[in-house]
C-alpha positions in Angstrom: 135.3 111.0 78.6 132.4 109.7 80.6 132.1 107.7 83.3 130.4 104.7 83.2 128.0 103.7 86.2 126.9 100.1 86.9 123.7 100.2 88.2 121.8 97.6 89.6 119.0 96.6 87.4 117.2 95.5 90.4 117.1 98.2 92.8 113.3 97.9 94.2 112.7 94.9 92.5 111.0 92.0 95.0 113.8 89.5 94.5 114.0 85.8 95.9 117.5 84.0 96.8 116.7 80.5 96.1 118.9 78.2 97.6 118.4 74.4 96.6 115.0 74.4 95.9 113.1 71.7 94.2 112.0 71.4 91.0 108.3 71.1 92.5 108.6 74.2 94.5 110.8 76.1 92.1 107.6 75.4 89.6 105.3 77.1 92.2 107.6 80.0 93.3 107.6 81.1 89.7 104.3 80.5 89.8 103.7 83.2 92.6 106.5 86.1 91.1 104.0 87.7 88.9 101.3 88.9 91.8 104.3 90.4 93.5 106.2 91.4 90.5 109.5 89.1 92.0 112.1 87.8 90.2 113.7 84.7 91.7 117.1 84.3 91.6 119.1 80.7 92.0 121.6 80.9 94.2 124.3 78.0 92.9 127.4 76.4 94.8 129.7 78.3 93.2 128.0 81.7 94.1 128.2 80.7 98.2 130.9 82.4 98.2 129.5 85.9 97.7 128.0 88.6 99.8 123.9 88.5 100.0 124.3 91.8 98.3 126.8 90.7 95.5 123.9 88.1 94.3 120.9 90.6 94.6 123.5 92.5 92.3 123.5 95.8 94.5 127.2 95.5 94.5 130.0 95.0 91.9 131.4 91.3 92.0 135.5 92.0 92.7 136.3 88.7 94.0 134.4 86.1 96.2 135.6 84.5 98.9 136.7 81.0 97.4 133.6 79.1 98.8 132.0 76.1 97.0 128.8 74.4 98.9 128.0 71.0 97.9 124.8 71.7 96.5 123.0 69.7 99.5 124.9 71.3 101.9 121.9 72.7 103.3 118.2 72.3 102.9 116.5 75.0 100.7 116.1 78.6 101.5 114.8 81.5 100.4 115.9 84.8 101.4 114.1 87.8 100.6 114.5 90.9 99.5 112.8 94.3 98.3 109.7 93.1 99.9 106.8 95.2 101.9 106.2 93.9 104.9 102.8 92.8 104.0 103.8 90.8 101.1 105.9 88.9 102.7 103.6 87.4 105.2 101.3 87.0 101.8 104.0 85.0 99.9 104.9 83.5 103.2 101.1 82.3 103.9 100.5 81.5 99.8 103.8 78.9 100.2 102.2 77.3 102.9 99.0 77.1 101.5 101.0 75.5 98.1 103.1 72.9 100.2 105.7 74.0 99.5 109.1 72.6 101.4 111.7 75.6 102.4 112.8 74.9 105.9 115.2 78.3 105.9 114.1 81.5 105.5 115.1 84.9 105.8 114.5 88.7 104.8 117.7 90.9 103.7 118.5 92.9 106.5 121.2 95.6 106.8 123.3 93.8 108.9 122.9 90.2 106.5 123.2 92.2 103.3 127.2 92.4 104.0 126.7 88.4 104.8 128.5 85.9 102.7 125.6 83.3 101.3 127.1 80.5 102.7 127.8 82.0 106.2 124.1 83.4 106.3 122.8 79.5 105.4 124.9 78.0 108.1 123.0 80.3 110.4 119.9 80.0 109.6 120.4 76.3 109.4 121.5 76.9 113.2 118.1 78.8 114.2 116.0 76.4 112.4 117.5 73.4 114.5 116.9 75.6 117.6 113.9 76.5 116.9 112.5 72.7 115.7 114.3 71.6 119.2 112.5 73.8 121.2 109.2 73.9 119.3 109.6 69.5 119.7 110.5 70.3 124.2 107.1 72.5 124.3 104.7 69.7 123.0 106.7 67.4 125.5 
């Protein structure tokens, strides 16, 4: 008898967490994931309760941690992962150039990978606040 071995389908694949994004912006994310060979990946309420790794599917999904979000909860995000370095300043610069609105944004990290979804979009919620807040006192 053999054993049978999940693997992840996406291992090396450029992936995108999208979080609450637009139908306008979704639209021009998909737009942009054949140059850099991404897949984008909505994130729902109901999956806010899984590990950043659990939705990039690197991980087998046991049981999440019983977490709905409304799904305005937070502003949109996009998080990441499987990237070079210099694409994501590319996709990060193309975005921009494309108007496109994602206030939170982050790159999977060892330490966030173990992250539940919702936890990590409470904290970048929190650094995007600080940031605007000290970006507004410098033009003061």
């Amino acid at each position: 008898m053999k054993a049978h071995i999940a693997r992840n389908q996406n291992a090396g694949v450029p992936l995108a967490l999208g979080w609450n994004l637009s139908a306008g912006d979704r639209g021009k994310l998909d737009g942009m994931a054949p140059a850099f060979g991404m897949k984008v990946l909505p994130v729902s309420p109901a999956d806010a309760g899984k590990t950043v790794a659990q939705l990039l599917g690197e991980v087998e999904t046991r049981s999440a941690r019983t977490l709905v979000l409304e799904p305005g909860a937070y502003p949109s995000a996009l998080v990441l992962a499987n990237f070079k370095d210099k694409d994501v300043d590319t996709l990060l610069d193309l975005l921009k150039q494309a108007q496109v609105n994602i206030p939170l944004k982050a790159v999977v990290t060892p330490a966030n990978r173990s992250w539940v979804f919702g936890d990590l979009l409470a904290h970048l919620q929190e650094e995007h606040t600080a940031f605007t807040a000290a970006k507004e006192n410098q033009t003061r």
